[in-house]
DOGUTOR-188283 format. One line per field, with one value per residue: residue number from 1; x, y negated, z negated of N, C-alpha, C in turn; residue in one letter. Coordinates in steps of 0.02 Angstrom, whole numbers, plus 50000, padded with zeros to 5 digits. Example, Ala and Ser with C-alpha at 12.3 -4.5 7.8 and 13.67 -1.06 7.14 Angstrom:
# residues 2
resi: (1/2)
n.px: (50660/50642)
n.py: (50284/50112)
n.pz: (49610/49646)
ca.px: (50615/50684)
ca.py: (50225/50053)
ca.pz: (49610/49643)
c.px: (50660/50645)
c.py: (50165/49998)
c.pz: (49610/49606)
resn: (a/s)
***
This chain:
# residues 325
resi: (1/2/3/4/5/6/7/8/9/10/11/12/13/14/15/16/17/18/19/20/21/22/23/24/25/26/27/28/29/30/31/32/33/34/35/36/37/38/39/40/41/42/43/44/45/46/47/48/49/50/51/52/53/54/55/56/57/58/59/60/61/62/63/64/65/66/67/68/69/70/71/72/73/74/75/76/77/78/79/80/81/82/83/84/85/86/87/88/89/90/91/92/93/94/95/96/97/98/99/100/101/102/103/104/105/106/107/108/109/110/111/112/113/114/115/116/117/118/119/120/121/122/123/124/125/126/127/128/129/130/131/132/133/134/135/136/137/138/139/140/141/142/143/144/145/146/147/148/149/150/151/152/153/154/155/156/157/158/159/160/161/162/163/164/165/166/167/168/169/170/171/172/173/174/175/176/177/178/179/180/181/182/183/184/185/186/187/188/189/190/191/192/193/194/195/196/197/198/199/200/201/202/203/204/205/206/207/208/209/210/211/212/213/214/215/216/217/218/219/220/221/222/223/224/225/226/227/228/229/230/231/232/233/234/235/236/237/238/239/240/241/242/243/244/245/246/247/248/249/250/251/252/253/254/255/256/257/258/259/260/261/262/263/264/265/266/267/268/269/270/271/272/273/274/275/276/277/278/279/280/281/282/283/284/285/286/287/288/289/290/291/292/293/294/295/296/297/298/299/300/301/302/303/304/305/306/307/308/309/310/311/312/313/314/315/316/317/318/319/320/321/322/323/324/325)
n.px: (43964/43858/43842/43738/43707/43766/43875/43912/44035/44067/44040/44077/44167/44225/44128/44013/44016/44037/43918/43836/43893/43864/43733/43687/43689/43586/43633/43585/43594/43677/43703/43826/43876/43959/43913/43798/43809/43861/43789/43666/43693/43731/43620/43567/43676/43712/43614/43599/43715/43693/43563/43638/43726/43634/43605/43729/43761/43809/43724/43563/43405/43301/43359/43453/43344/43295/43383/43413/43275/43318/43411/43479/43504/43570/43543/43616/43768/43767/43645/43682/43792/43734/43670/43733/43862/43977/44070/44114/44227/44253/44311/44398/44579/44672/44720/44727/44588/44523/44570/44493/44345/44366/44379/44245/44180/44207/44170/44029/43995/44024/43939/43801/43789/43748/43823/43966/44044/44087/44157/44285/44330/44457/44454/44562/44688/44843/44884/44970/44918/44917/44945/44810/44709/44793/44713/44613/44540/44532/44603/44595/44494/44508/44545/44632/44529/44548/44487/44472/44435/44326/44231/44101/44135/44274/44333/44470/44514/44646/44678/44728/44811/44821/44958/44889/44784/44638/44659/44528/44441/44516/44486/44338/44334/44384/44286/44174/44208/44223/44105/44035/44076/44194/44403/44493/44655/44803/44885/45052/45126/45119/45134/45178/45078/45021/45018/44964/44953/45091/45146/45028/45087/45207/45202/45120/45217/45295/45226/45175/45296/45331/45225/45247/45382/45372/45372/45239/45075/44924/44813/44855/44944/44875/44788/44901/44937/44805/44762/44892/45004/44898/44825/44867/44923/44801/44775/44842/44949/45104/45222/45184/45177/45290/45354/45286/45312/45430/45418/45443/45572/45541/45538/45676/45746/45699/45759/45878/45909/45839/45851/45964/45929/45813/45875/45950/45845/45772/45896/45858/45738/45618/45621/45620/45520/45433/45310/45334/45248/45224/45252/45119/45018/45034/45020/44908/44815/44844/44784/44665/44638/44638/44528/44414/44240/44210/44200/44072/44034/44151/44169/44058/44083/44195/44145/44055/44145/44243/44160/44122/44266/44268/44181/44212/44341/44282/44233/44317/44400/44485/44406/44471/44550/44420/44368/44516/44508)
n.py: (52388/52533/52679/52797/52925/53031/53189/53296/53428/53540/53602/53582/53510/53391/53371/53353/53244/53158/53138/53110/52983/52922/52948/52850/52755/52738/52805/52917/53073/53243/53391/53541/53686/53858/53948/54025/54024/53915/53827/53817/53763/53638/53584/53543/53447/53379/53275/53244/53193/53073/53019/52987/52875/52772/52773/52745/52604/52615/52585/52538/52589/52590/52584/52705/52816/52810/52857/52974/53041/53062/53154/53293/53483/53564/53717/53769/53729/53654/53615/53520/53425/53381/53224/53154/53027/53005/53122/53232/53333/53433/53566/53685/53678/53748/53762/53834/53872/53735/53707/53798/53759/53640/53650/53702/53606/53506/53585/53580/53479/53436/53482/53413/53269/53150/53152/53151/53042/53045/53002/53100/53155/53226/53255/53305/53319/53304/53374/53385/53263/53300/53433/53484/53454/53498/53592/53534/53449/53298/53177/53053/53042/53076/53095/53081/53045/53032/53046/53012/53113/53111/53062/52972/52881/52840/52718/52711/52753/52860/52822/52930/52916/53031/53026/52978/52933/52819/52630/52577/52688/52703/52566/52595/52687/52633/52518/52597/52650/52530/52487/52556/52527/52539/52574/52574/52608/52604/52719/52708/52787/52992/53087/53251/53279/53131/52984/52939/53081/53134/53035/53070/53205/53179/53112/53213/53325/53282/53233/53397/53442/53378/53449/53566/53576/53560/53413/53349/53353/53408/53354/53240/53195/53160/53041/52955/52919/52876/52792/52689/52683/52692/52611/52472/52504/52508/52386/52313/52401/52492/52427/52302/52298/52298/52182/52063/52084/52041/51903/51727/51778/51885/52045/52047/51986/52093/52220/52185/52200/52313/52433/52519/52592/52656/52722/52791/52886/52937/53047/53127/53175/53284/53431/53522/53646/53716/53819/53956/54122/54119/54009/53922/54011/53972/53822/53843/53887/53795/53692/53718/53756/53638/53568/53652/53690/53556/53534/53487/53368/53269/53272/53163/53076/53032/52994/52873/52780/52777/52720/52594/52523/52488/52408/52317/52285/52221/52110/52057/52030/51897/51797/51802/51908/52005/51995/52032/52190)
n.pz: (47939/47984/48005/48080/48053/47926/47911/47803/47786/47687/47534/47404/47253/47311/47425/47403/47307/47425/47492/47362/47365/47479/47502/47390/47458/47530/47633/47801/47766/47790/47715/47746/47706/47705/47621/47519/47400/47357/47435/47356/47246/47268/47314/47202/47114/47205/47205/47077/47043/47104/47063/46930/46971/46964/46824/46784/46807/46958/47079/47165/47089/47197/47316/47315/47289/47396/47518/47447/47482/47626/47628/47686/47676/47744/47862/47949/48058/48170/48142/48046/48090/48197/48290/48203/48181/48091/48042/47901/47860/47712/47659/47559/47533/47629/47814/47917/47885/47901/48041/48095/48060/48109/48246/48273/48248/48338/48459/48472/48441/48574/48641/48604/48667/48579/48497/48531/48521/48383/48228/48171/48012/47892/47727/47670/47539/47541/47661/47845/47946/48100/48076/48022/48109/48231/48329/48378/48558/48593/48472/48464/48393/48267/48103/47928/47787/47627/47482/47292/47164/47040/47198/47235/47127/47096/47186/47277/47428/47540/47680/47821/47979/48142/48257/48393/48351/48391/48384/48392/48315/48163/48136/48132/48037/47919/47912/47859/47765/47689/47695/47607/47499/47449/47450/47544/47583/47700/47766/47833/47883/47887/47747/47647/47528/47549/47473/47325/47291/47276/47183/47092/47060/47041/46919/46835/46822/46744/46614/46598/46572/46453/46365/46371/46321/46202/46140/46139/46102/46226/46183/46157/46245/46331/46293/46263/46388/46451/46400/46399/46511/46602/46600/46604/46736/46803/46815/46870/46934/46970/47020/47012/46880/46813/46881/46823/46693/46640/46634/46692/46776/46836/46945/46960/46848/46764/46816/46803/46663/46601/46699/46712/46582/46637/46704/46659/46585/46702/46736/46639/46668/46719/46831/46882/47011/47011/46922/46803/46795/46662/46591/46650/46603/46481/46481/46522/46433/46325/46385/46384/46272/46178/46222/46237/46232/46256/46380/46471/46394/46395/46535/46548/46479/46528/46674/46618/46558/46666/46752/46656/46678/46802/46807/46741/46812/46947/46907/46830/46958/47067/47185/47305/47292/47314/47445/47509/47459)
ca.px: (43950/43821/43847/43660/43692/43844/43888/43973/44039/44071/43984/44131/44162/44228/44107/43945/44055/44038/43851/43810/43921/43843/43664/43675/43707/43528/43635/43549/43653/43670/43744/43801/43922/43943/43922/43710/43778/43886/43744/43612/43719/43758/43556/43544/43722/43697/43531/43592/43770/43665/43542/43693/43765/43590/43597/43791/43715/43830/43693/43507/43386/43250/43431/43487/43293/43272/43451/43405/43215/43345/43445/43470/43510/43562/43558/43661/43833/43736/43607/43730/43819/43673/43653/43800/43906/44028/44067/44171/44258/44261/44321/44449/44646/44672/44755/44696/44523/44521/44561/44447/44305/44360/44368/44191/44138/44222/44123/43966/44011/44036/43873/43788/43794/43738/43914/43999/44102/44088/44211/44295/44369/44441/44469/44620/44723/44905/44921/44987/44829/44951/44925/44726/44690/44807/44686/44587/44575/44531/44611/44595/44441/44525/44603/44609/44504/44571/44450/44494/44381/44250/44232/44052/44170/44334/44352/44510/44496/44705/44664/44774/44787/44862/44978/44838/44695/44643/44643/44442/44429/44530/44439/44271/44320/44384/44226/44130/44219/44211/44026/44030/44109/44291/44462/44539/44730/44822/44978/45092/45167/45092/45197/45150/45050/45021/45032/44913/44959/45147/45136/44999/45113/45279/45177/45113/45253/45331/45180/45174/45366/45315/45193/45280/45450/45338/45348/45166/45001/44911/44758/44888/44983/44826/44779/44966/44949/44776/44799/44963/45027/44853/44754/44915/44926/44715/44763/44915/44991/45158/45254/45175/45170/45354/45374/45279/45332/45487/45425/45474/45605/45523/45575/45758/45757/45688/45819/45966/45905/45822/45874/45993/45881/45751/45934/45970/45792/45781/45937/45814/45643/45588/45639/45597/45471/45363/45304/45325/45182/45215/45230/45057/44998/45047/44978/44832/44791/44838/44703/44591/44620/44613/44476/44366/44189/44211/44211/44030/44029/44195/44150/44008/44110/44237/44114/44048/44214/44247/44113/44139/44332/44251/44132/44256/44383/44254/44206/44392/44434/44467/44354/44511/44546/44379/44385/44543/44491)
ca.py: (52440/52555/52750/52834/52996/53057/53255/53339/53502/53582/53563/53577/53455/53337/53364/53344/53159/53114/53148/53076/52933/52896/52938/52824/52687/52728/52817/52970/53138/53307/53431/53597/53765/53925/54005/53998/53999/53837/53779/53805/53726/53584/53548/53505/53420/53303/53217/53237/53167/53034/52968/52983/52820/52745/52766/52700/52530/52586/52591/52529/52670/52607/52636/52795/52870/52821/52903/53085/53067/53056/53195/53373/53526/53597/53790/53782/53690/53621/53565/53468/53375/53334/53142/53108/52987/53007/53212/53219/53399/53452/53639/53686/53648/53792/53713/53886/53854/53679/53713/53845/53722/53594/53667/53731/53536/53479/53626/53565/53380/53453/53522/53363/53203/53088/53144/53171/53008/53045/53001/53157/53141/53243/53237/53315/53306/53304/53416/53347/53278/53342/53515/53475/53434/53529/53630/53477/53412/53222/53167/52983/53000/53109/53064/53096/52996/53063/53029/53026/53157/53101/52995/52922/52816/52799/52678/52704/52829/52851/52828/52943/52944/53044/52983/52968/52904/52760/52588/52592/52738/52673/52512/52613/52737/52571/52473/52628/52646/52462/52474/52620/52492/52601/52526/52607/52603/52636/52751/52670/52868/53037/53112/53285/53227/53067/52919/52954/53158/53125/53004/53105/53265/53154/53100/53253/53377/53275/53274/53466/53460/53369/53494/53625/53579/53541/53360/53309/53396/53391/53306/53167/53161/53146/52990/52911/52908/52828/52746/52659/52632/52692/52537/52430/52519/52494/52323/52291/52429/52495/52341/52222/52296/52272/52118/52009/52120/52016/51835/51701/51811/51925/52107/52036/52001/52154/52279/52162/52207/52370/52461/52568/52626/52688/52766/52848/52921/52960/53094/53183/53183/53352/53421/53582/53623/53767/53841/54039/54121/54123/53917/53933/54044/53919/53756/53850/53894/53736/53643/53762/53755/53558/53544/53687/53688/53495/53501/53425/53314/53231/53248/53130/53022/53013/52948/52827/52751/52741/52641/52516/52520/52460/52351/52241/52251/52181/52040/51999/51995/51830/51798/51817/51986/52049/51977/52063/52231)
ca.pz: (47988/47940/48009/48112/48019/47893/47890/47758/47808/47625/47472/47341/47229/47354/47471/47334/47290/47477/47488/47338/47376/47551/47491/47364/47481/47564/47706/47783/47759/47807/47698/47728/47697/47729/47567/47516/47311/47349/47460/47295/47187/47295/47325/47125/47125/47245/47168/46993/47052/47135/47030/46876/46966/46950/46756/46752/46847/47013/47127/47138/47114/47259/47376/47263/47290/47505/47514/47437/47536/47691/47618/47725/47635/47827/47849/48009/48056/48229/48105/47996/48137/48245/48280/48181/48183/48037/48020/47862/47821/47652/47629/47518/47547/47694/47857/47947/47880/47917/48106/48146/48056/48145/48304/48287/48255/48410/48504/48456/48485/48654/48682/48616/48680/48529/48433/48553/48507/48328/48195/48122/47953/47827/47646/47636/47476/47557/47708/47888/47981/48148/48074/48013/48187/48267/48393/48420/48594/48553/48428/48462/48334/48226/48055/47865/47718/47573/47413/47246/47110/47088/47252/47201/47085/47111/47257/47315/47477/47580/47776/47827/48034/48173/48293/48438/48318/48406/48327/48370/48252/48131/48138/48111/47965/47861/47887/47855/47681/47661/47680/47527/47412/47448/47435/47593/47605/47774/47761/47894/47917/47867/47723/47646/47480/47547/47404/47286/47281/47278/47128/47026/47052/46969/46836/46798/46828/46665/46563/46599/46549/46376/46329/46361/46281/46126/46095/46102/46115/46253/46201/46132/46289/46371/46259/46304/46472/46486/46344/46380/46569/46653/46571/46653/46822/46818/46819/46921/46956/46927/47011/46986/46797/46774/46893/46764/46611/46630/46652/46758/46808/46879/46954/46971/46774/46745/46816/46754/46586/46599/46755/46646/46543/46678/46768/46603/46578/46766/46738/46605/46679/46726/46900/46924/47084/46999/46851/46824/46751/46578/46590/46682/46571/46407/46515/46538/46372/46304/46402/46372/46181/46149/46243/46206/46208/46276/46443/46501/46368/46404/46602/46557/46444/46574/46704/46601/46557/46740/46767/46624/46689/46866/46827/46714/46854/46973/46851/46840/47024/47100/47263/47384/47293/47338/47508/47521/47452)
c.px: (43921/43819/43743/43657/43769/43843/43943/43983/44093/44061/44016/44123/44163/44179/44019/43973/44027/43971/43826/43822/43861/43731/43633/43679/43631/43545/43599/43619/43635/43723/43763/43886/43892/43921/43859/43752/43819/43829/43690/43634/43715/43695/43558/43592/43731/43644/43557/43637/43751/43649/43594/43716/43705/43610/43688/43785/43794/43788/43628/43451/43344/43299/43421/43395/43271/43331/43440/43317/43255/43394/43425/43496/43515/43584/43627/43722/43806/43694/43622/43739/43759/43634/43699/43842/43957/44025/44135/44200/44269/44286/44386/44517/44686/44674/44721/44631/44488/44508/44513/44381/44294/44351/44304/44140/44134/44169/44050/43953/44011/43972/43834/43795/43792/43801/43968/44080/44088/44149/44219/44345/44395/44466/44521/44667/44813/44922/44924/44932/44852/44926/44830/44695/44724/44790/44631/44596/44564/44552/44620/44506/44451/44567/44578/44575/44499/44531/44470/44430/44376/44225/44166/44068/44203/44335/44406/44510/44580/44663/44718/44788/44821/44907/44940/44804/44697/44631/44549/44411/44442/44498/44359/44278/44337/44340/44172/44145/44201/44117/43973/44029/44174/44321/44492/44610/44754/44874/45010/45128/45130/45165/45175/45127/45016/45030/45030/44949/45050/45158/45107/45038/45180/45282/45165/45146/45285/45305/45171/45227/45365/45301/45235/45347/45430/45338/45294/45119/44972/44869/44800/44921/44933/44781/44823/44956/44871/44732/44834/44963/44986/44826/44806/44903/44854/44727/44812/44953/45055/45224/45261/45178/45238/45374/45353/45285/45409/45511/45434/45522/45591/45559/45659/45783/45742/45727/45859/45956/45900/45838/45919/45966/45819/45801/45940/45913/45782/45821/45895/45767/45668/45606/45634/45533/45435/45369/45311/45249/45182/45206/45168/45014/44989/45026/44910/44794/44810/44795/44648/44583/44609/44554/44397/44286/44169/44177/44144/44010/44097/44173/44111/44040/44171/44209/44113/44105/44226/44212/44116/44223/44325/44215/44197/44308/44350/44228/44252/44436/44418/44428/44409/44537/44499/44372/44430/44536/44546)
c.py: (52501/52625/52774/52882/53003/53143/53270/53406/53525/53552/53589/53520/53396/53315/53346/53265/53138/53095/53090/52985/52893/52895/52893/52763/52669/52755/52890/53040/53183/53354/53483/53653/53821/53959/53978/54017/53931/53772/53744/53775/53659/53533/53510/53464/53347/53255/53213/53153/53081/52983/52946/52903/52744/52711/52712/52614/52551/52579/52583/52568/52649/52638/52705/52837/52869/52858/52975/53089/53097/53120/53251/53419/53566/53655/53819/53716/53625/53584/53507/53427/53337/53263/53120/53068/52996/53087/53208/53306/53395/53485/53624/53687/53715/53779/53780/53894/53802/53673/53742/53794/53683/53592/53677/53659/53512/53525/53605/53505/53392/53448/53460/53284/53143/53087/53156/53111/52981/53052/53066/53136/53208/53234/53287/53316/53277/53339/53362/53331/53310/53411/53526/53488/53458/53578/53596/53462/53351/53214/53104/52981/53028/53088/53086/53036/53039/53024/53036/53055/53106/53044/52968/52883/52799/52783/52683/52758/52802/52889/52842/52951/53006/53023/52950/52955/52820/52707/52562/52621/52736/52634/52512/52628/52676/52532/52528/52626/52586/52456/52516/52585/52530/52536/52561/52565/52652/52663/52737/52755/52909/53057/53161/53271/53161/53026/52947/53032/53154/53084/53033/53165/53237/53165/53167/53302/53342/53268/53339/53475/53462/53416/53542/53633/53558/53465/53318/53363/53397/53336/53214/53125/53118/53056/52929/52893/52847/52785/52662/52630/52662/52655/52487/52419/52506/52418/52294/52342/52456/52441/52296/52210/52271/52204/52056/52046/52061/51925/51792/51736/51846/52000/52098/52043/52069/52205/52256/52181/52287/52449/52494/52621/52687/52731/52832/52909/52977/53043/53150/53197/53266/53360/53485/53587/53694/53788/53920/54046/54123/54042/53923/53961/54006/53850/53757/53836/53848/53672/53648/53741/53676/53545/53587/53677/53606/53459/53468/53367/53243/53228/53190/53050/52981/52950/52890/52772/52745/52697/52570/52510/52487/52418/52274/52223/52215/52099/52016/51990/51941/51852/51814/51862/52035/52051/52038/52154/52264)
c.pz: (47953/47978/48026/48071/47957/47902/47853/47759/47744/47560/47401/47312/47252/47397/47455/47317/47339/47468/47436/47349/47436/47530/47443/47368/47536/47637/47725/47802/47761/47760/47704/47720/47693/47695/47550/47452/47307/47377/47409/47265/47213/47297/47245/47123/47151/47209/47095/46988/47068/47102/46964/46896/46966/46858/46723/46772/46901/47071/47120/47135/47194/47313/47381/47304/47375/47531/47509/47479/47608/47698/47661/47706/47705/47817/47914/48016/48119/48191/48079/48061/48184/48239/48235/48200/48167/48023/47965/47856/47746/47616/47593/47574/47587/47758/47913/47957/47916/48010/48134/48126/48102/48235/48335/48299/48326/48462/48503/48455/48550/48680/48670/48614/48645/48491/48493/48549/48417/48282/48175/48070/47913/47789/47620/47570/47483/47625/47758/47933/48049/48133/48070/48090/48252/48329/48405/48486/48579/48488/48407/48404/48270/48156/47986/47824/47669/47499/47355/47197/47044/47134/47243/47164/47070/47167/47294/47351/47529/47647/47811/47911/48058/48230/48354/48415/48351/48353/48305/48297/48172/48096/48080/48055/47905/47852/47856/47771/47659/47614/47642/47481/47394/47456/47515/47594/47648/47774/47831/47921/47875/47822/47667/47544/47483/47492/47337/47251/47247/47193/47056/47000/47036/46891/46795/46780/46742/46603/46545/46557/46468/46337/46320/46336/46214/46093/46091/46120/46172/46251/46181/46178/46351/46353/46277/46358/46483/46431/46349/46459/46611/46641/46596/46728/46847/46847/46860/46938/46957/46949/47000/46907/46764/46803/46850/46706/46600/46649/46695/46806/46841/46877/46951/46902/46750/46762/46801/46669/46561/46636/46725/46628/46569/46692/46705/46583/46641/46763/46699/46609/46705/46795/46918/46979/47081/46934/46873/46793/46686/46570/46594/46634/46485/46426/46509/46460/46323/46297/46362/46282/46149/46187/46252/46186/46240/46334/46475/46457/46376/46481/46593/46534/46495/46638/46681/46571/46630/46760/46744/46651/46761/46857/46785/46762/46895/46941/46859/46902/47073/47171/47321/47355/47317/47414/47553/47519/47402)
resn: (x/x/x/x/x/x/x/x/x/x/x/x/x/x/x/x/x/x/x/x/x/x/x/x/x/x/x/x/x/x/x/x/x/x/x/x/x/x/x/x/x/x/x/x/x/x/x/x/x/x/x/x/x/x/x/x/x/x/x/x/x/x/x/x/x/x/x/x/x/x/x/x/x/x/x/x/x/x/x/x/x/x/x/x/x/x/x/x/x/x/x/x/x/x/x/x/x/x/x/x/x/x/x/x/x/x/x/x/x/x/x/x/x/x/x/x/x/x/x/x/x/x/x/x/x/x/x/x/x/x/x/x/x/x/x/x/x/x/x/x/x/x/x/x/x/x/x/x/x/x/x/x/x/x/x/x/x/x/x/x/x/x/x/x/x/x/x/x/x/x/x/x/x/x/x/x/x/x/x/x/x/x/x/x/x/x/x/x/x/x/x/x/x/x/x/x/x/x/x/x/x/x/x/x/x/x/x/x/x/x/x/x/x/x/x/x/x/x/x/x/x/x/x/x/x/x/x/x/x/x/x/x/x/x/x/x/x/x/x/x/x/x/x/x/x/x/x/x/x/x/x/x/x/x/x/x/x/x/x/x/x/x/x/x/x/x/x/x/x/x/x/x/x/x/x/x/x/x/x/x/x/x/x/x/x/x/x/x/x/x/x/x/x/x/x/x/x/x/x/x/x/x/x/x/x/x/x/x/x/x/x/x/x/x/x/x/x/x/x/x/x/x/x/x/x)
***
């Protein structure tokens, strides 16, 4: 299922991912925000972002180059949405913001007729899509697709609904990802983080903890992690990592042995639920100092490691994994 128009209503990082994402599938797209130095940035962004997944081999350029001809660099919000289909939201993580945006979409879905049964999405990070959508009236087309940075190439996008999202809608926004090359997973309940957010903010609250109680570096802890049990979880995940860590036996062998050990660790992980500013202040400047001078050369290096980290998982997934998704 192949989307008449896409709109991306903000041209942040996320919202520069979608674009490139969707334009690099040959779909045609509208980009736009409020702010003309996010808009400038966003015009170069997008095409760089674009052809970039040309050069990693995710996308073919004749696609990649009928995609940015199709591209819209829209000066108005009516512009953006018009003849859409798929209206994604983008803006930053502002539930106040979010509504009055969204409100303004719906108004203008009102007025015309070609969107007027147009998906609305947004890309949320964690908030309640109830509150997102909260001064919505339809909200049977309403729902979150939550992307992961940088969504041009991590596949996995959480389809988060609301209780009224019909299963139509539903239906649509998963074949629409499908037909990205996305992973969509369906959260059976809204829960504030959803999956993804909830998980990265465990992990990291006790990496944070590390650093900052001094027993590793950052750039070392940063090495550990995807290193060690992110080149696992790439590959199975964290259940399935210990259900065959422990053989025929399985998960059952595995907590009769270990289950202890995790209980005993468990009591000492990290558990506080903020940093002050002096933490903040020693996090910051920790980053900042191992990585110094780095940062678009590791962005690049990063990519390209994602890519070879995707193309070998595609190589090694059986035919009724891909099937499956």
């Amino acid at each position: 299922m192949i989307p008449r128009k896409v709109a991306v209503i903000g041209a942040g990082d996320i919202g520069v991912g979608w674009a490139a994402l969707c334009a690099s599938a040959g779909w045609p797209v509208a980009i736009f925000d409020l702010k003309p130095g996010t808009m400038e940035r966003a015009s170069i962004e997008v095409e760089r972002r674009t052809r970039a997944l040309v050069a990693l081999d995710r996308a073919p350029e004749s696609i990649v180059e009928r995609g940015l001809t199709e591209l819209v660099h829209a000066q108005f919000l009516s512009e953006a949405v018009s003849d859409a289909d798929w209206i994604i939201e983008a803006i930053h993580e502002d539930v106040a913001a979010k509504q009055k945006l969204l409100v303004g979409i719906e108004q203008q879905a009102g007025d015309d007729a070609l969107i007027s049964d147009a998906l609305i999405s947004s890309s949320s990070s964690g908030l309640p899509p109830t509150e997102i959508f909260g001064r919505m009236r339809r909200l049977d087309r309403c729902l979150v697709t939550h992307p992961l940075n940088p969504p041009e190439l991590i596949p996995l996008v959480e389809v988060v609904p609301t209780e009224r999202t019909s299963a139509a809608s539903m239906n649509r926004a998963v074949e629409y990802l499908r037909s990205l090359g996305r992973f969509p997973i369906v959260l059976k309940k809204s829960i504030p983080g959803y999956v993804v957010g909830r998980v990265s903010a465990a992990v990291w609250r006790e990496c944070i903890d590390l650093v900052l109680r001094g027993v590793i570096s950052v750039d070392e802890l940063d090495r550990a992690v995807s290193l060690g049990p992110a080149i696992g979880w790439a590959a199975a995940g964290p259940h399935l990592t210990y259900h065959l860590a422990a053989g025929e036996g399985g998960i059952r062998s595995f907590t009769q042995h270990l289950l202890a050990s995790f209980e005993s660790w468990w009591q000492q992980l990290a558990h506080w639920a903020q940093l002050d500013p002096e933490q903040q202040r020693a996090l910051t400047q920790s980053i900042e100092r191992a990585y110094k001078g780095k940062v678009e050369f590791l962005r690049e290096a990063r990519d390209r490691r994602l890519s070879a980290i995707l193309r070998a998982l595609e190589q090694a997934r059986a035919p009724s994994e891909s099937e499956s998704g």
